[in-house]
C-alpha positions as CSV (number, residue, x, y, z in Angstrom):
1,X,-34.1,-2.3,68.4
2,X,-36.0,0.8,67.8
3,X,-34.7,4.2,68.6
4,X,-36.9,7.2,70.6
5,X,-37.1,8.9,67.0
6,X,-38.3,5.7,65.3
7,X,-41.1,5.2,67.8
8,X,-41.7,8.9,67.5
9,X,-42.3,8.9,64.1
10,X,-44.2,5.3,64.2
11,X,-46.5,6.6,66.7
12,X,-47.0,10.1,64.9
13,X,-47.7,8.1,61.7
14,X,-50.4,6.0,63.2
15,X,-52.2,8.8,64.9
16,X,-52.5,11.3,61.6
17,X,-53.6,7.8,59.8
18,X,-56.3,7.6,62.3
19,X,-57.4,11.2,62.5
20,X,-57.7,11.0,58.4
21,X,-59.7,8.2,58.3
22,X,-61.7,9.7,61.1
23,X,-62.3,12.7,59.1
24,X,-62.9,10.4,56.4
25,X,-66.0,8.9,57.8
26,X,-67.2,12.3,58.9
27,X,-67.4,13.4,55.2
28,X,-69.1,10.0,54.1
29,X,-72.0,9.9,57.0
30,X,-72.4,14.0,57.6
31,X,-74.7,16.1,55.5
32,X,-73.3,20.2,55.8
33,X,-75.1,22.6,56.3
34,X,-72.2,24.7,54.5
35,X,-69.2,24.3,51.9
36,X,-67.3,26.2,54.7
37,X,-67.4,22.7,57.0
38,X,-66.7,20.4,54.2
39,X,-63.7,22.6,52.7
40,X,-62.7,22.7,56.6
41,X,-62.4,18.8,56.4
42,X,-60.7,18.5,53.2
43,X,-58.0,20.7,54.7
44,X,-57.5,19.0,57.6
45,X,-57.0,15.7,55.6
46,X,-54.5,17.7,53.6
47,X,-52.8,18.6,56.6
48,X,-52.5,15.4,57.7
49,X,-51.2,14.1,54.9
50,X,-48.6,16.7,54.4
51,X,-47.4,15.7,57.7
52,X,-46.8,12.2,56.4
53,X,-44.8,13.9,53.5
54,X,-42.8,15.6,55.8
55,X,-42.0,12.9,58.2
56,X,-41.0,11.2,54.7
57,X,-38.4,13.5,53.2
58,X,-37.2,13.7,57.0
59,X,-36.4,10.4,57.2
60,X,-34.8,10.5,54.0
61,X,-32.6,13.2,55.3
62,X,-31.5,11.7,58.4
63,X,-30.9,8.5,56.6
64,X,-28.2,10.3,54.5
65,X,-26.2,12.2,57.0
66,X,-26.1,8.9,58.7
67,X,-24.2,7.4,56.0
């Protein structure tokens, strides 16, 4: 059985994995006008992924005080 947290954190997961590939596409099929738009992207996809860090190393924390 899954816990509120674990669902959290599934849910969370799946919608920065979405919004990256999202982003993704839009720097594949979009010409810029600008650098500014792309560099805008790449940070968001940075972003995203840090989040995924995050979620990560806090996992890994809760896991040990749990022990």
């Amino acid at each position: 059985m899954q816990t509120q947290q674990s669902l959290f954190e599934l849910e969370l997961r799946k919608l920065a994995a979405s919004e990256i590939e999202r982003m993704k596409d839009a720097l594949a099929f979009n010409n810029f006008s600008d650098v500014g738009q792309f560099k805008y992207l790449m940070g968001v996809i940075a972003g995203l992924k840090a989040i995924e860090d995050f979620l990560d190393v806090a996992r890994e924390k809760s896991e040990q005080r749990n022990r």
